[in-house]
C-alpha distance (Angstrom), angle and dihedral (degrees) to the residues before:
residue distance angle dihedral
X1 . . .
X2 3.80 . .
X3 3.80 88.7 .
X4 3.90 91.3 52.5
X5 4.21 89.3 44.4
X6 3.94 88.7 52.1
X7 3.46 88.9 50.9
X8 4.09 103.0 50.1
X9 3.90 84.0 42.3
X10 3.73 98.6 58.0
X11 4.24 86.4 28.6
X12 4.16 90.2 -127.1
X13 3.59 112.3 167.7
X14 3.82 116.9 -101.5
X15 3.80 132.4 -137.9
X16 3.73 117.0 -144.2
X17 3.85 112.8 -142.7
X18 3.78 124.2 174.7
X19 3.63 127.3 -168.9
X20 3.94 105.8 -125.5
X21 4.37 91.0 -165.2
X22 3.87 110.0 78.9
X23 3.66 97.4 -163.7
X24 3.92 85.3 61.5
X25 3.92 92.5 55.1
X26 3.70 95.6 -84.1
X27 3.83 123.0 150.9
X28 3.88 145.6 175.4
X29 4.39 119.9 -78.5
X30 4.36 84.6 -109.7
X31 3.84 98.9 46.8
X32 4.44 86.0 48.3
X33 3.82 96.9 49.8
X34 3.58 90.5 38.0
X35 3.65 94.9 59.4
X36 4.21 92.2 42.3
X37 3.81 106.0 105.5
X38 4.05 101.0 -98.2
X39 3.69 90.5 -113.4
X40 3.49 88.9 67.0
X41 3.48 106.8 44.3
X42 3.13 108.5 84.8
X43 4.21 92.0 48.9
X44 3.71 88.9 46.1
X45 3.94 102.7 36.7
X46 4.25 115.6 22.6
X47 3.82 106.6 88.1
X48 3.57 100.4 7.3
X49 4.15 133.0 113.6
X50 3.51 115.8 -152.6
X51 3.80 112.8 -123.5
X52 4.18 106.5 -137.2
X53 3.63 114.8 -120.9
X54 4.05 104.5 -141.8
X55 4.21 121.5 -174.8
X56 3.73 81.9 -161.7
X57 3.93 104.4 107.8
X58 3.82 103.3 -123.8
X59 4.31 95.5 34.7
X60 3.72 76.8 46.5
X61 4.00 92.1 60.7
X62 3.79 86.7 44.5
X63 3.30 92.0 53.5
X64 4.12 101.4 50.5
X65 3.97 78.8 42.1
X66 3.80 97.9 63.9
X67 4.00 97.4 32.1
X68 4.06 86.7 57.6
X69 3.70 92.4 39.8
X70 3.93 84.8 52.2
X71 3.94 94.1 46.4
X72 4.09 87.1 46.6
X73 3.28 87.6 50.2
X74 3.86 95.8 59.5
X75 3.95 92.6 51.2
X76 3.49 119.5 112.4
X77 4.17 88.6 -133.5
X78 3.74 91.3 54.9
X79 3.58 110.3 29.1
X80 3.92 91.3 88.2
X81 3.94 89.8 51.9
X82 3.72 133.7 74.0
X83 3.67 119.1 -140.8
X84 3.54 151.4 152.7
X85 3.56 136.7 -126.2
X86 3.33 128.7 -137.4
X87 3.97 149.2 179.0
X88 4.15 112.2 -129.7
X89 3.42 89.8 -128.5
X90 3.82 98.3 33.7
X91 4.03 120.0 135.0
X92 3.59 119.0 -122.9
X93 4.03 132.3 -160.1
X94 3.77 83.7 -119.0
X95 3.66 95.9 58.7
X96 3.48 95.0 48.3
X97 4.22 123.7 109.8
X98 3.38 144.7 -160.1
X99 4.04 103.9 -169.8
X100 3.80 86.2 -154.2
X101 4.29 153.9 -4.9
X102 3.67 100.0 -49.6
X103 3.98 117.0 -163.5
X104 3.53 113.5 -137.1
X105 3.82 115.8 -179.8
X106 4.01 116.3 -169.2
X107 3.15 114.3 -152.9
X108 3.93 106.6 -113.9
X109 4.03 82.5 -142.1
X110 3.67 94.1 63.2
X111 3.77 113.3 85.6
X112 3.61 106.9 -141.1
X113 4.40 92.9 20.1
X114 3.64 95.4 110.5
X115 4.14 96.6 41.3
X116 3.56 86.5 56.6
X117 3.73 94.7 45.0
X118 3.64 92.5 53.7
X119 3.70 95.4 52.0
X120 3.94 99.0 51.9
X121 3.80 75.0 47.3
X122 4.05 91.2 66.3
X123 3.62 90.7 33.6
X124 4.33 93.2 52.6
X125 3.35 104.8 23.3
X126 3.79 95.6 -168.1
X127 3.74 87.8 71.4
X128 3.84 111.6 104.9
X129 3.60 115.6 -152.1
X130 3.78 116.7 -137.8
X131 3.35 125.0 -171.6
X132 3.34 117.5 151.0
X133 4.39 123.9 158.0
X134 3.82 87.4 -113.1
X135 3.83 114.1 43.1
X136 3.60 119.9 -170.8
X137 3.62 130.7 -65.1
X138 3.32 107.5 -117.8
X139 3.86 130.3 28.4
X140 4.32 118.5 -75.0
X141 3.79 123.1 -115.1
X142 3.58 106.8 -78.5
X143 3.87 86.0 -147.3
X144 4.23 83.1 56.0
X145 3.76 113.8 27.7
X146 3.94 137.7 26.7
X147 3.41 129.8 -150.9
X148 4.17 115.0 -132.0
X149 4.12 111.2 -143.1
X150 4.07 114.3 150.6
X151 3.17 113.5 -154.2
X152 3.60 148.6 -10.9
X153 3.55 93.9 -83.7
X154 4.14 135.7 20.9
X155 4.07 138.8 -171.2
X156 3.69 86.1 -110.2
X157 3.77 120.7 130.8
X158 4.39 95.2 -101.5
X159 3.85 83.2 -132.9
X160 3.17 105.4 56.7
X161 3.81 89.9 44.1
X162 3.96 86.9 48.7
X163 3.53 86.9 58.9
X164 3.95 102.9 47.0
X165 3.64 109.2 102.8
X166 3.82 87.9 -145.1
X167 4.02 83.3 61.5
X168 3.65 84.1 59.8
X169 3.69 104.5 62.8
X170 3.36 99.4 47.6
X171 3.67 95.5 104.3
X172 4.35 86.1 44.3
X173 4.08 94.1 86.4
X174 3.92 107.3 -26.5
X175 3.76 132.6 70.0
């Protein structure tokens, strides 16, 4: 608390970071502004995103990204300036390829399937969207065509999803 006291005393600007893994001490947004002292709170809390803190490798990168981008963004020399961050070796949308028309067939049983599809569709626009009420018989070319399924489970009727043929393949080339 003495760092967070030094802070609203000399008004610096604060970086919210929240550990995502709670076996390493992490907890939920609620349970960390409830236990701030209420004097703080509001400085600490009111207008103010927490950035995750991942131990996965790439979320990790993310991570260091945004904190520095947020302490940047509080220095006198760059607060006037917009700017990006980025890795050297980062990948960007923009670099990213299909080498050809992919298929990808959501599942019409999947809440959410077709959404998705349609946004990788603005993002690679090589990606043909088919969706059609009676997909084919017999599973795509993995080297061709994907299949879109999110998540382990879905608010679909388990019968009807039972009965897609698209259900059916899942365990041809993707898990």
């Amino acid at each position: 608390l003495r760092e967070v006291a030094a802070a609203v005393a000399a008004n610096k600007p604060v970086v919210l970071v929240r550990e995502a893994d709670f076996a390493k001490g992490g907890t939920t947004y609620e349970e960390a502004r409830l236990e701030c002292p209420p004097q703080y709170r509001s400085f600490v809390f009111d207008g103010r995103e927490p950035i995750t803190w991942h131990r996965t490798y790439d979320f990790q990168r993310l991570s260091v990204k945004l904190i520095a981008t947020h302490l940047l963004a509080g220095c006198p020399n760059y607060r006037k300036h917009k700017f990006e961050l980025y890795y050297r070796d980062e990948l960007t949308c923009e670099s990213l390829t299909l080498p050809s028309p992919v298929g990808i067939y959501p599942s019409p049983h999947n809440a959410g399937a077709a959404e998705f599809v349609a946004e990788l569709a603005t993002v690679f626009p090589v990606a043909s969207l088919a969706q059609s009420p009676s997909p084919p018989s017999r599973p795509p070319s993995p080297a061709r065509n994907a299949l879109a399924r999110l998540g382990s489970t879905s608010s679909a009727d388990a019968s009807a999803v039972a009965d897609d043929p698209i259900a059916s393949w899942r365990g041809s080339f993707l898990r």
